[in-house]
C-alpha positions in Angstrom: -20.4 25.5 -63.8 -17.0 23.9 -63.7 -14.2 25.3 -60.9 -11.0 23.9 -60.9 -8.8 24.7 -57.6 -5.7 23.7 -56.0 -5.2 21.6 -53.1 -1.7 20.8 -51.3 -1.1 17.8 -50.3 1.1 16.7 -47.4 3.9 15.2 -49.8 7.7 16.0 -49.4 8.0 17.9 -52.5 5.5 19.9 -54.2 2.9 18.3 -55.8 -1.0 19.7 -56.3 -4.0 17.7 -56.4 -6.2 19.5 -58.7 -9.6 19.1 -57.9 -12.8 19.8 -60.7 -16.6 20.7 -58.4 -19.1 19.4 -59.6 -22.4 20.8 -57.8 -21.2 19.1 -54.1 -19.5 16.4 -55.5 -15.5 16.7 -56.4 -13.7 15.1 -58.4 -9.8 14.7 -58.9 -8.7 15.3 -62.4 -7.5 11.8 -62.7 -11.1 10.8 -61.4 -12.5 12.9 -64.4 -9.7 11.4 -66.5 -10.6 7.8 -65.7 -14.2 8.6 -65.9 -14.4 9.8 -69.0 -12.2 6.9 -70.9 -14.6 4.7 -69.0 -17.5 6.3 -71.5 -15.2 6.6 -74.6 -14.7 2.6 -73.8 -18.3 2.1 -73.5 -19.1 3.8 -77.0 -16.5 2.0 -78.8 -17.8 -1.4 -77.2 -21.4 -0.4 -78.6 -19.7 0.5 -81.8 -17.7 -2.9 -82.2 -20.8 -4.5 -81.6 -23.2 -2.9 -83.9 -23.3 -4.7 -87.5 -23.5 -1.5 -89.6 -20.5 0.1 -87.5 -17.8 -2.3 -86.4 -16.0 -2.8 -89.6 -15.4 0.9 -89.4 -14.6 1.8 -85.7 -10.6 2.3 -86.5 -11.6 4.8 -88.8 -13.3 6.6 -85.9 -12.1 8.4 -83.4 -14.1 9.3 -80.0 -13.5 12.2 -77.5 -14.7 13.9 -74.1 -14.0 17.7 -74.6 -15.3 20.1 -72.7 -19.1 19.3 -71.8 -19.5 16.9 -74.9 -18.4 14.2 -76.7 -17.0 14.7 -80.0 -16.7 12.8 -83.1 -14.5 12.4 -86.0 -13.6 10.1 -88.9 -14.9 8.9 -92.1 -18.2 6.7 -92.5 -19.5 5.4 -96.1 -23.0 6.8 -96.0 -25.4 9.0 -93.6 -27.0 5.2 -93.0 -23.9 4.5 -90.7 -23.4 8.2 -89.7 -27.0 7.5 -88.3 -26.3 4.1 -86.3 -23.2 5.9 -85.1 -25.0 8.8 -83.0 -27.9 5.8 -82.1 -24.5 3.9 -80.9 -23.5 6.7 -78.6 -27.2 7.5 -77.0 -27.6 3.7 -76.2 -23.6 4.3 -74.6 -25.5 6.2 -72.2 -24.6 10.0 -73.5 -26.8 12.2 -73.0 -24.6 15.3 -73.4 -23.7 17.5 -76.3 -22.7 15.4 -79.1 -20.2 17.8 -81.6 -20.1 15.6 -84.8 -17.0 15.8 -87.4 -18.0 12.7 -89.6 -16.6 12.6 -93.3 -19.5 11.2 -95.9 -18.1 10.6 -99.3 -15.4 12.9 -98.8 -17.4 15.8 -97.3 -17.3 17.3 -94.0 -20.1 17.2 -92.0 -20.3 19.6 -89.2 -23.8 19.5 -86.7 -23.5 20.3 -83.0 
């Protein structure tokens, strides 16, 4: 479970340091922030470097939202759509993967 809570911080006017708990550990928004660019960096550099996938990593977009990483974008076949999910496991995701990939001009949804 996620809690999100306010804490004041000795600054002359008033700003708030939100803070996300995490089992014991907390985390600063801008430490989630960071953290999950970080893992939206490492996908795309497993994307750009996989031969079926990086001539079509503009047309891709990659997100953390809410527990999960979501896709979205257009691929040419379910070949690619394939490497693409194989590209984010070996990014190190383990989490919920909610998957918006366009195949000839479908929509795909599986989650």
């Amino acid at each position: 479970m996620v809690a999100i809570q306010k804490r004041a911080r000795t600054l002359p006017s008033d700003v708030f340091q939100m803070t996300c708990l995490f089992g014991d550990e907390q985390m600063t928004t801008v430490e989630n922030a960071s953290r999950n660019q970080r893992q939206v960096d490492k996908i795309y550099t497993v994307v750009n470097a996989d031969p079926i996938l990086q001539n079509h990593s503009a047309s891709l977009q990659v997100s953390i939202e809410d527990t999960g990483v979501t896709l979205r974008g257009e691929l040419p076949d379910s070949l690619a759509k394939s490497a693409l999910f194989l590209a984010v496991r070996q990014a190190g995701v383990l989490d919920q993967i909610s998957d918006y990939i366009r195949i000839s001009g479908s929509i795909v949804k599986s989650a």
